[in-house]
C-alpha positions in Angstrom: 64.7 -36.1 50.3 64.4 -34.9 46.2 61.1 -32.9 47.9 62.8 -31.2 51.3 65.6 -30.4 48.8 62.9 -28.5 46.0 61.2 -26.8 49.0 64.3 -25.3 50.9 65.3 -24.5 47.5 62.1 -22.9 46.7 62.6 -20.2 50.2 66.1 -19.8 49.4 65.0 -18.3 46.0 62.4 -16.6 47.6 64.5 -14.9 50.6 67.4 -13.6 48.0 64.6 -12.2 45.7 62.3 -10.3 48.7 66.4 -9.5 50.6 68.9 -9.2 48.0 71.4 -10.4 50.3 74.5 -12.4 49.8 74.2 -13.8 53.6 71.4 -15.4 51.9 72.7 -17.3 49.9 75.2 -18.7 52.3 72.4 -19.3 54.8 70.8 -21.2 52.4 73.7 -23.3 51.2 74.3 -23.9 54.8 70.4 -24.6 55.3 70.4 -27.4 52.6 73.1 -29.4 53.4 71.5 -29.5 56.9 68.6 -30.6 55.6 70.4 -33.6 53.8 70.9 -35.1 57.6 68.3 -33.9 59.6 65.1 -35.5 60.9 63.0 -32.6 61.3 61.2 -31.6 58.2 62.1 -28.6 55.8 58.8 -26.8 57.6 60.0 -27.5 60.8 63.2 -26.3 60.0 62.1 -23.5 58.8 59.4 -23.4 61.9 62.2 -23.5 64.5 64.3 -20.4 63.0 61.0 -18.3 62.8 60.6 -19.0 66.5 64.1 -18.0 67.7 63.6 -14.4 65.8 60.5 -13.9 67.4 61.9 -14.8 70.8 64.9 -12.2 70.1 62.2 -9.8 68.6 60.3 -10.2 71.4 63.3 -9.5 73.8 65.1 -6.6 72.1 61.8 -4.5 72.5 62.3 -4.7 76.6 65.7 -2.8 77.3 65.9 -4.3 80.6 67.4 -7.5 78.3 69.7 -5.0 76.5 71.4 -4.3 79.9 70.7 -7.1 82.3 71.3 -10.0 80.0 72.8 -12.2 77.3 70.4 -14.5 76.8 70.5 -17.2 73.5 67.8 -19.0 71.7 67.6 -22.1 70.3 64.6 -24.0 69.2 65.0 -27.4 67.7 61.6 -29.6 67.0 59.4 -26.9 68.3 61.2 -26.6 71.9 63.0 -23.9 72.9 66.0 -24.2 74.5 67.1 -20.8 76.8 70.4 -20.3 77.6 72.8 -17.7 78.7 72.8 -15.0 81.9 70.2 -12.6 83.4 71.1 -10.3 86.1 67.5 -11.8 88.4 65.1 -14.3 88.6 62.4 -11.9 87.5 64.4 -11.4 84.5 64.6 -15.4 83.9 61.3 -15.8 84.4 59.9 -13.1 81.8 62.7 -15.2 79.1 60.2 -17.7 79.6 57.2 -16.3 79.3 58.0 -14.8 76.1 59.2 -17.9 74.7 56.3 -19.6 76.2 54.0 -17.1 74.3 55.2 -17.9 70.7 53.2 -19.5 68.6 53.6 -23.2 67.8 56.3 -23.1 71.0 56.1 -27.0 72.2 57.7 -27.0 75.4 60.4 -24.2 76.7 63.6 -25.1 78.9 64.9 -22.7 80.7 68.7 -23.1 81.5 69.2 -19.2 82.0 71.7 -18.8 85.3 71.7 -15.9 87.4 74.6 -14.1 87.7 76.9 -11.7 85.2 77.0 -12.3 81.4 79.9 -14.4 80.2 83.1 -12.7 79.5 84.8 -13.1 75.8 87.3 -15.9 77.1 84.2 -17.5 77.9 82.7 -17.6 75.1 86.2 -18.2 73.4 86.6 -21.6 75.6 82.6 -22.4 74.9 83.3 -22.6 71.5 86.2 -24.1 71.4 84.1 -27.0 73.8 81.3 -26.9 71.1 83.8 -27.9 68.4 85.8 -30.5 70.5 82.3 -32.0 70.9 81.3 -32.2 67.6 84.5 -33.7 66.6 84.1 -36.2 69.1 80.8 -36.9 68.2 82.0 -37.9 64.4 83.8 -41.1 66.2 80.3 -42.4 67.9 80.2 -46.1 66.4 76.7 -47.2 66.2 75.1 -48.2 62.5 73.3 -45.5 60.9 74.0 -42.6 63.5 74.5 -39.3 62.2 76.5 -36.6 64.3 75.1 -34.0 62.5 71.5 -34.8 63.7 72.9 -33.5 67.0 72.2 -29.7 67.9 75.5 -28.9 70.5 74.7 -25.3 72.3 77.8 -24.7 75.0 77.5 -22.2 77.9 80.2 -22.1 80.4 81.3 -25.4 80.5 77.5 -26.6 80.1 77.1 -29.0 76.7 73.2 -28.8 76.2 72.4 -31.5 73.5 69.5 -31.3 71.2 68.1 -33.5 68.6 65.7 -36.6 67.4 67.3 -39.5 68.1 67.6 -43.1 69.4 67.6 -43.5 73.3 70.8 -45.9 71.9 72.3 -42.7 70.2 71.5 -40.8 73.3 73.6 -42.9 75.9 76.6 -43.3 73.5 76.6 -39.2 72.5 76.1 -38.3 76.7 79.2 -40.7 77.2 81.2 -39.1 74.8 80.4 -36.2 76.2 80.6 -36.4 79.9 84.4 -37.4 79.2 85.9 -34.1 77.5 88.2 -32.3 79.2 86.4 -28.9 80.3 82.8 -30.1 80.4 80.8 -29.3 83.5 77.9 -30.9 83.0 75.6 -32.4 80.1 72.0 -31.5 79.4 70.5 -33.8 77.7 67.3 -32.1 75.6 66.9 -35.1 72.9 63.5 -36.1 72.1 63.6 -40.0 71.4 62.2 -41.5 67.5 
């Protein structure tokens, strides 16, 4: 742990001296405690960042995605997770590919609906949901389980779950849940240790 801790550390230092930016250092404050509970290492941490802003790098260059879409990343372990709205399926598709063409890019799953782009209650109710969850989550009774080794991404009423943990951990964090008030459905994107 001494090691991850030195090496996140270590690119902290490095971001603020090539940057100069305060949001830096609050990113990495963030960034270490993370590290403290996470099962991923400090590289693939690090990894899994570096591929969302490629993703959105490779997206903002297409204005069709400016207009047509609101589309989030996330990429936990090496597998992207895409979320969100595009107005078509061609639209959907291309998400894909470009996340699909990223280097080091494990696997991609595309969650993207079809339809308009959420509207700011929306959004306001998702992360409420988000939060609820991760409260909930705190009250999961199994030895050893962390809640903060679970990634919780919300999109209308969908609670997409990401992280590396037990097949146990699994069942008992879906059950949780599947049982809030406001949850449509649960998407379970764990990979199993």
């Amino acid at each position: 742990m001494y090691k991850n801790f030195v090496s996140l550390l270590s690119i902290c230092i490095a971001v603020l001296i090539l940057q100069g930016c305060a949001a830096a250092v609050v990113g990495g404050a963030a960034a270490t405690a993370a590290v403290a509970h996470d099962r991923r290492t400090t590289g693939t941490i690090v990894e899994d960042q570096s591929i969302e802003l490629k993703i959105y790098d490779l997206m903002s260059k297409d204005s069709r995605f400016k207009q047509q879409s609101s589309i989030h990343v996330t990429s936990y372990n090496l597998v992207v997770l895409l979320t969100g709205q595009a107005a078509d399926q061609a639209l959907r598709s291309k998400a894909e590919q470009m996340a699909s063409s990223v280097d080091r890019v494990r696997r991609v799953v595309n969650e993207i609906e079809i339809g308009s782009t959420s509207t700011l209650v929306e959004n306001s109710r998702d992360a409420a949901l988000t939060t609820e969850v991760k409260v909930r989550l705190a009250k999961v009774q199994i030895p050893g389980f962390d809640p903060l080794r679970v990634k919780v991404v919300t999109e209308r009423g969908a609670v997409f779950l990401l992280g590396l943990i037990t097949k146990k951990e699994a069942d008992a964090v879906t059950d949780v849940v599947r049982h809030i008030s406001g949850v449509r459905r649960v998407v379970r994107v764990f990979e199993y240790i």
